[in-house]
C-alpha positions as CSV (number, residue, x, y, z in Angstrom):
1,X,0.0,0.0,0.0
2,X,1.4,3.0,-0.8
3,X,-0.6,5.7,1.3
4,X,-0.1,4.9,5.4
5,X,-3.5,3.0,6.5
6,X,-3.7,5.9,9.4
7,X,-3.5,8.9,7.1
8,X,-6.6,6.7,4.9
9,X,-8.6,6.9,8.4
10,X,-7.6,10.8,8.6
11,X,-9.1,11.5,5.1
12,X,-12.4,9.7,5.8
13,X,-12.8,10.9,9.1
14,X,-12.3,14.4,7.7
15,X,-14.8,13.5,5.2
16,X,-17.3,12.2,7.7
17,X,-16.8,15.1,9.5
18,X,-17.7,17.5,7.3
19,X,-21.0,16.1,6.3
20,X,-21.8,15.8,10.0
21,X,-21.0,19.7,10.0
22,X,-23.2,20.2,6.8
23,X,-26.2,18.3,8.1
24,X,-25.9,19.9,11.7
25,X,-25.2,23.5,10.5
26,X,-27.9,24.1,7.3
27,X,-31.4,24.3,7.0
28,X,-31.6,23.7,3.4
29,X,-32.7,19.9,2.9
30,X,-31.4,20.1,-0.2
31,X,-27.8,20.7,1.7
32,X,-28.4,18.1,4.5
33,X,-28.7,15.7,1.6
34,X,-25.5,16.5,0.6
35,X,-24.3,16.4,4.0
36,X,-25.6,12.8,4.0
37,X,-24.1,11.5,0.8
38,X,-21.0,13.5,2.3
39,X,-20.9,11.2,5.1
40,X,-21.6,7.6,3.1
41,X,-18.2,8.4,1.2
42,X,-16.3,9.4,4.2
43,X,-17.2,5.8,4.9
44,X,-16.6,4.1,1.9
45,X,-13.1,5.6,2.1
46,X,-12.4,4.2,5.2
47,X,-13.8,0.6,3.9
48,X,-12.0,0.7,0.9
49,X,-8.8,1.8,3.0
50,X,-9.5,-1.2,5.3
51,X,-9.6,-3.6,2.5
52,X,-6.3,-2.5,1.1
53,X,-4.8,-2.9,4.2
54,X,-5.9,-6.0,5.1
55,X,-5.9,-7.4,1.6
56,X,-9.5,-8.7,1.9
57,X,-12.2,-7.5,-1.0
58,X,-15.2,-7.3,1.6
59,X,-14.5,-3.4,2.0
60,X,-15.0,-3.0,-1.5
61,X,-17.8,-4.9,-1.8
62,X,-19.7,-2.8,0.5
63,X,-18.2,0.6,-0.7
64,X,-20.4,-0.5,-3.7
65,X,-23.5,-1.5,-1.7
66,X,-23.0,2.1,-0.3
67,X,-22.6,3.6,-3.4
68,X,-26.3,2.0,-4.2
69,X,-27.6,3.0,-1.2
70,X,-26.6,6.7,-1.4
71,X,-28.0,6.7,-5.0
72,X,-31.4,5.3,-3.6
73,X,-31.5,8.3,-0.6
74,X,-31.1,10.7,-3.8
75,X,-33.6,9.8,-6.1
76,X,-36.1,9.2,-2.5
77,X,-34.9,12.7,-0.6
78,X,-35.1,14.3,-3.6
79,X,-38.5,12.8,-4.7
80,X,-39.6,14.1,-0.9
81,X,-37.9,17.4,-1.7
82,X,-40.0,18.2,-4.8
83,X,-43.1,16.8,-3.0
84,X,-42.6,19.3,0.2
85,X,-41.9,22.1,-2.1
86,X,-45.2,21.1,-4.0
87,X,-47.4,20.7,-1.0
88,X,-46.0,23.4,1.5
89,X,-44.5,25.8,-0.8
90,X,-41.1,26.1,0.8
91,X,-37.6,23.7,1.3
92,X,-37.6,25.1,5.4
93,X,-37.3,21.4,7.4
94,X,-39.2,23.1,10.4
95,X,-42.9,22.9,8.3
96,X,-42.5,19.2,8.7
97,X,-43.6,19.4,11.5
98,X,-46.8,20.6,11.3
């Protein structure tokens, strides 16, 4: 491997972090689905680093599994998105509620 394992886990968990920092910090929900797919590659990264390391194929194996699952929360949140805007008139995550 020619990338250190530990610098591998530094990139992911930087990518992790900042789609924690997007979901927490917007009120778009347009932006904390970004935030979300942010965070599903942060872990892919650190399977697909994991997998190198350890020689094994399982991490990239489920790196694609979450690649399919991130493309499914797109075409669902957006779907959600467009039905909100339809409905409520507005993208703001706090009509939900009522």
């Amino acid at each position: 491997m020619i990338v250190p394992f530990s610098h591998v886990m530094v990139l992911a968990s930087a990518v992790f972090l900042m789609g924690m920092v997007t979901v927490v910090t917007r009120r778009s929900l347009i932006m904390m689905l970004l935030g979300m797919e942010i965070m599903l590659n942060g872990g892919a990264i650190a399977f697909v680093g994991a997998a190198l390391r350890w020689g094994q194929l399982d991490g990239q194996v489920f790196a694609l599994f979450i690649l399919a699952v991130a493309a499914s929360e797109v075409s669902i949140g957006l779907a959600l998105i467009v039905w909100m805007v339809r409905k409520k008139g507005s993208m703001d995550p706090d009509l939900l509620r009522s």
